[in-house]
N, C-alpha and C positions, 0 to 999 in steps of 0.2 A: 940070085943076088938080092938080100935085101938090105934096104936102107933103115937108116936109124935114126927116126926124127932130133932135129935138132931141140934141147933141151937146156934151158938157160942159166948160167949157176947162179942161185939166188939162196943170201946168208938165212940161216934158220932164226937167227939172233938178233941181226940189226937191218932186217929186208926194211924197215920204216926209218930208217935214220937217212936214208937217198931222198926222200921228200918232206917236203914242210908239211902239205895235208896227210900224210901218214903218220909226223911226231904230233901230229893234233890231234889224232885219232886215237893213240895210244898213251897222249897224255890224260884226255877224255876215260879212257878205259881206264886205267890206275885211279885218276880221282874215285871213278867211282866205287872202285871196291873201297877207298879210304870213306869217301863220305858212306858207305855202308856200316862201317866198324863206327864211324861218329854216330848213327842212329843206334845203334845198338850198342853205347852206351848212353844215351839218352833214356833207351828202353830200359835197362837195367837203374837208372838212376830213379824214374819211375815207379819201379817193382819196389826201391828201396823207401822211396816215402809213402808208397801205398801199405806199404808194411807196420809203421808204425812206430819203429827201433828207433829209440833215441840213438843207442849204440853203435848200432849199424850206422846211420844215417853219417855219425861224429867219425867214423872210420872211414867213410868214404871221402869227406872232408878232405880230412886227412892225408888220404891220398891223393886226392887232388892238387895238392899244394907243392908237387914236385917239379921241380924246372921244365923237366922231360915235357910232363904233365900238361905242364902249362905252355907251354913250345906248338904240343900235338894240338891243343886247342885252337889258340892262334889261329895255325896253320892250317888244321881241317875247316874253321868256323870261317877264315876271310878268305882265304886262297881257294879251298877246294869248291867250298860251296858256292861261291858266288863263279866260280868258274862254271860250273855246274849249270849255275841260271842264267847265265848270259850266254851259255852253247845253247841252252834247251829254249830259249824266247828268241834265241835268230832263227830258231827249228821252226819256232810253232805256226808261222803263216804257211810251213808245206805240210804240216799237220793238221789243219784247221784252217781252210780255205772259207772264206766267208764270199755267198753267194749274194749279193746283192742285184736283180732281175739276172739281167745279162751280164754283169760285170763281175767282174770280183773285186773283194777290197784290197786297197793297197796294201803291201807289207809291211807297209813303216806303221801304219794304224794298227794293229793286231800286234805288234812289236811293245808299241807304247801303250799299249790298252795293257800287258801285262806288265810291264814296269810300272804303270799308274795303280791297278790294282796289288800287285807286291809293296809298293810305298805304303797304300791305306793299312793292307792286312799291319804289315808293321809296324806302324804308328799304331795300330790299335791294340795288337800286340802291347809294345810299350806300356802303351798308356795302363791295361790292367796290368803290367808288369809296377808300376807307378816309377816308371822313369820317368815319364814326361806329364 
């Protein structure tokens, strides 16, 4: 006689929609294939004024100007990415443990050391961008 270990039905499709930290995990995963595709066209926008094409350059413009377009921006530029940085700087005290003698440093400091340093890079960002 043998037994047939018990085996639990679990959906191939929505096995993450039963938990809150499972649709965080795979909202996490989709952002980032999206912010991937915002890099690269970034990279490509790059390639296009490293080029030198008046042409080119007016064409891309161009395309950019489409609702769609400008919807996908938005959306990549405030939602994805900054979701992106606030998973990745709650991450990084268990990435980057800071030894101080026998202790370790708090979390909330290695937290705000990188939001403090994201603000400056930014601002300075800016500032050659001459927004501010």
């Amino acid at each position: 006689m043998s037994r047939q270990p018990y085996i639990r039905p679990v959906s191939k499709t929505t096995w993450y929609m039963r938990n809150g930290r499972y649709r965080k995990y795979m909202l996490r995963e989709v952002t980032c294939l999206l912010v991937g595709v915002y890099c690269f066209l970034t990279i490509w926008v790059l390639a296009i004024l490293a080029s030198g094409s008046q042409e080119h350059w007016n064409a891309f413009l161009v395309s950019q100007q489409s609702p769609s377009v400008v919807a996908f921006h938005a959306i990549a530029l405030i939602y994805f990415l900054v979701y992106q940085t606030f998973d990745w700087f709650k991450l990084a005290p268990k990435a980057m443990p800071v030894q101080l003698g026998e202790k370790k440093m708090p979390d909330r400091f290695i937290v705000i050391a990188h939001y403090a340093a994201w603000a400056v890079i930014s601002l300075f960002v800016f500032w050659l961008a001459g927004v501010i």
